[in-house]
C-alpha positions, 0 to 999 in steps of 0.5 A, spaced: 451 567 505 452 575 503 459 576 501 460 582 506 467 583 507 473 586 511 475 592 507 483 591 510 482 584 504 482 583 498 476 580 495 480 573 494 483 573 501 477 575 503 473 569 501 478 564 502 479 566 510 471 565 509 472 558 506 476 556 511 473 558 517 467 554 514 472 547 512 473 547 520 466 548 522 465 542 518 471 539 520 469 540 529 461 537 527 465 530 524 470 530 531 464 530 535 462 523 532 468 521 529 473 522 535 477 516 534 479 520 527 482 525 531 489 525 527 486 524 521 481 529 522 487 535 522 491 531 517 490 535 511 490 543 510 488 548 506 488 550 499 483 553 494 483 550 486 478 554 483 479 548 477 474 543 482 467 542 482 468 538 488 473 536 494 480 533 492 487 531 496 493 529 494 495 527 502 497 533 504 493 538 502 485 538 502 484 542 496 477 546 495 474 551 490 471 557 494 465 557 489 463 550 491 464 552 498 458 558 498 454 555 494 453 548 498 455 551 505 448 554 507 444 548 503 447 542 503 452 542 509 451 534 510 454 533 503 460 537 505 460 533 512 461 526 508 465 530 503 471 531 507 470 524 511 471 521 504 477 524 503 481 523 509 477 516 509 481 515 502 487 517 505 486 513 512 485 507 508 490 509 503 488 508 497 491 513 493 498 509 494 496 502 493 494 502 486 499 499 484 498 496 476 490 497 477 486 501 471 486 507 474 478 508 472 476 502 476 480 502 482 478 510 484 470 507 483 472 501 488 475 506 492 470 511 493 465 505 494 468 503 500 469 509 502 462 511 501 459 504 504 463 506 510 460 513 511 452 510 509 453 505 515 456 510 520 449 511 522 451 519 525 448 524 524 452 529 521 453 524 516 446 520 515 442 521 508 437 517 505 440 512 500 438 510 493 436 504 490 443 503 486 447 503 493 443 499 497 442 493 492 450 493 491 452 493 498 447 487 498 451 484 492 457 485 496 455 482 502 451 476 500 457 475 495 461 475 502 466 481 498 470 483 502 469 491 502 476 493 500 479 497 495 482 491 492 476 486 493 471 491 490 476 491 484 476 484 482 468 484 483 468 491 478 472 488 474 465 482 472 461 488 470 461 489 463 455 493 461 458 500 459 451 503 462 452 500 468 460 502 469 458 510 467 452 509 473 456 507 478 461 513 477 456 517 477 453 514 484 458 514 487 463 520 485 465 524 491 472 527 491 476 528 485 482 524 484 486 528 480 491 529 485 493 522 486 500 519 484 499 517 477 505 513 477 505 505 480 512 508 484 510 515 487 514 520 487 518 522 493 512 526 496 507 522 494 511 516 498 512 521 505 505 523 504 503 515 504 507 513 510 504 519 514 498 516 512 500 509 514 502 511 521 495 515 523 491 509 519 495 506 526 492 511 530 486 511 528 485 503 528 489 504 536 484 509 537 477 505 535 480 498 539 482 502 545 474 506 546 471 498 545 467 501 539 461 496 537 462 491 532 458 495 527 459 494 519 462 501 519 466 500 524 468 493 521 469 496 514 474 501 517 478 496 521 478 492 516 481 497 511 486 499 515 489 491 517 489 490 509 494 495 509 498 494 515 498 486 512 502 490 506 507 493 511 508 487 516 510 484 509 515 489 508 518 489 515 519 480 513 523 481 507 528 486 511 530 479 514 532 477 509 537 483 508 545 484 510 548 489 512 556 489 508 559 494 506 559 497 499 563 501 494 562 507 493 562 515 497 558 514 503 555 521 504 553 521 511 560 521 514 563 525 509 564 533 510 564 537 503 566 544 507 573 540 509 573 537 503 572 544 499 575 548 504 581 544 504 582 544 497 581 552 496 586 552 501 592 547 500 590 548 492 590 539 491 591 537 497 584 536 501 583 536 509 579 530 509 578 524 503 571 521 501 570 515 505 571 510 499 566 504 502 559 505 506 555 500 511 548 498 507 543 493 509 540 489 501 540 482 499 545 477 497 544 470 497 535 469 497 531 463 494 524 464 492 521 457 491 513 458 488 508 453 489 506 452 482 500 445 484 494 445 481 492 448 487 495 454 487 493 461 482 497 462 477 496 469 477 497 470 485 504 467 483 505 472 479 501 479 483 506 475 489 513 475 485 511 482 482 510 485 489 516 483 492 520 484 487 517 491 488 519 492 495 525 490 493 528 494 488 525 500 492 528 499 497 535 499 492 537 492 495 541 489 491 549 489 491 553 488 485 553 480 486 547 479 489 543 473 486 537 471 487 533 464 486 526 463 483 525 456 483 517 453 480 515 446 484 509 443 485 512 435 487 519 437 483 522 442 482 520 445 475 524 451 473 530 455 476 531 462 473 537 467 476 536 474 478 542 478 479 539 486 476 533 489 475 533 487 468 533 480 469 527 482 474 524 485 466 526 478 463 522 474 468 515 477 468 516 478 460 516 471 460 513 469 465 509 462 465 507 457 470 510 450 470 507 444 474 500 443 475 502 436 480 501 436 488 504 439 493 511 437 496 517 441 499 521 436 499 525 437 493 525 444 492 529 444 499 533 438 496 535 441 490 537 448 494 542 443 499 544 441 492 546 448 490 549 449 497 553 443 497 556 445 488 558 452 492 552 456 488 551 461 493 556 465 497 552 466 503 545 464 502 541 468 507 534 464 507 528 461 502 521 465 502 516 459 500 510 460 497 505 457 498 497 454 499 500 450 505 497 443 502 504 439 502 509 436 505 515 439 510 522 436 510 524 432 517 529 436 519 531 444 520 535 446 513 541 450 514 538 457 512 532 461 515 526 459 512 519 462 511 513 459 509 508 465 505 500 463 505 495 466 502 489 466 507 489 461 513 493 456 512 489 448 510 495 445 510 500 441 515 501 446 520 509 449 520 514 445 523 517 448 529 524 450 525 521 456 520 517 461 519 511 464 516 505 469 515 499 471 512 498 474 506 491 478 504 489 475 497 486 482 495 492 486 495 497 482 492 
């Protein structure tokens, strides 16, 4: 492409305002195969880095490097088509918010296999290219192996691979954008996090979009509703622990019905003597009373237990839900009750992962679980309980009759169990993002 410019620009912005054009171009091909993805396709703007070799986004931007863009342009436009796609599928599926405790290295391979799987089965032609023998025979293994194809799933099964040769080989096969912008944090900063919500509403969207045109069940098709859904399973059980919250008032300055400028207008006038005082208590929605009760049978995954606690507790604490008297209970049973330990502040959160170990191994019974918490209840332990969280596989015994609290069974996959009395709640959780 001859770098003929127009003298009113500098050579910079010339090619940048050229660059630009071309990431649009690319941009309107995909929209003519890929209309469903018309949100996500316009998410990202602009923004050259000439430190990449490649693609890269961070959720708001799409960053570039000029220098690629006049090399591939003209010879490779295919590569730049999948390019772009693959990072808005990152986006889409929102992989740079869910890591999570993850080994960055793996996970950001587990991402981009799933991202490139969906892209080599789109069969469009604006994306279509030969595939070698390395990805053929993976996704072999993957759907023979009945992995589901997710970021958190293909994890676990990269995580099987121990041939150093074989870990280097599949990084290089399957290297599209760079990462280099995604939250290096477990808790993305405060960007990262609007960036990822934003995300999470067009994931909607698209997913609305694809079930709305009747889109066949291809694999592509498949892969991509299936990814958005893993998602909205983290954010629906977000949305179940807020029914646990109460809304009390609590000490403390409430800034959204306080005026500073009467405030400080009144003490410049008045010398000591302010217009208006600050409120002294605000209404907030946390939690006070909660009971976990875990199912600790010889059924039941050890570490699902823990990626369980760890993900609630997470929720949690993120969302600042404690009052200073909030107490919490996380209670082992498989067909007694095994441990109780009390959570009243994020550091007694700390103490129970750092000493955290599962006791039981027997059946499965609710019973006394729900009997012991009636027994705290009767001895005056909680002020105003709120409800209990169960987790479990589902293969036990349900009490008769209805507790005196709200109650929520949490089961990973289908529940193979008694199916749940009328009187309580309950939820599928996906094994492969906990």
């Amino acid at each position: 492409m001859s770098r003929m410019k127009n003298h009113n620009l500098t050579q910079t912005e010339w090619e940048q305002d050229i660059c630009e054009k071309m990431l649009t171009l690319i941009r309107n091909e995909l929209y003519l195969d890929f209309r469903y993805m018309d949100r996500a396709l316009n998410a990202l703007a602009f923004r050259p880095d000439e430190r990449l070799r490649s693609l890269a986004t961070d959720g708001v931007f799409l960053h570039y490097s000029r220098d690629l863009l006049f090399r591939l342009f003209p010879k490779n436009p295919v590569f730049l088509n999948r390019a772009y796609l693959h990072s808005v599928l990152h986006c889409v599926f929102r992989h740079p918010w869910m890591r999570g405790k993850r080994e960055p290295v793996i996970w950001n391979l587990a991402g981009d296999i799933c991202v490139e799987y969906a892209i080599d089965h789109f069969e469009k032609a604006s994306v279509r290219r030969i595939l070698s023998r390395i990805r053929l025979d993976y996704y072999r293994h993957l759907e023979e192996s009945r992995v589901p194809v997710t970021a958190a799933a293909v994890y676990e099964d990269l995580l099987l691979i121990t041939d150093p040769e074989k870990q280097v080989l599949f990084q290089q096969e399957f290297y599209v954008d760079d990462h280099v912008f995604w939250p290096r944090e477990e808790k993305p900063s405060g960007g990262g996090t609007a960036a990822g919500e934003n995300w999470d509403r067009i994931g909607r969207r698209t997913l609305q979009e694809m079930e709305k045109k009747g889109l066949e069940e291809s694999l592509s098709s498949a892969s991509v509703k299936e990814q958005i859904k893993r998602g909205k399973s983290r954010r629906s059980y977000e949305e179940f622990l807020k029914k646990f919250t109460i809304l009390r008032e609590e000490i403390g300055l409430d800034q959204d019905n306080f005026d500073l400028n009467y405030y400080t207008y009144g003490l410049r006038l008045y010398g000591n003597m302010p217009l208006v005082e600050p409120l002294e208590s605000r209404e907030v929605k946390k939690i006070l009373d909660f009971v976990i009760v875990v199912d600790t049978s010889y059924s039941t995954s050890g570490s699902l237990v823990r990626r369980f606690l760890e993900e609630t507790f997470r929720i949690i604490s993120a969302e600042d839900s404690f009052f200073r008297e909030s107490h919490i209970r996380v209670i082992q049973c498989d067909n007694k009750v095994q441990a109780d330990r009390i959570i009243r502040s994020r550091k007694d959160i700390d103490i129970l992962f750092q000493e955290f170990e599962m006791i039981g191994g027997g059946g499965t019974d609710f019973r006394p679980a729900f009997a012991y918490i009636d027994d705290l209840l009767a001895k005056g332990e909680f002020q105003s309980l709120k409800g209990v969280l169960y987790f479990t596989d589902g293969k036990g015994i349900y009490p008769s009759r209805k507790p005196p609290y709200e109650t929520a069974f949490l089961f990973i996959g289908e529940n193979e169990g008694n199916p749940v009395p009328p009187w309580a709640m309950s939820m599928t959780l996906m094994e492969d993002w906990l």
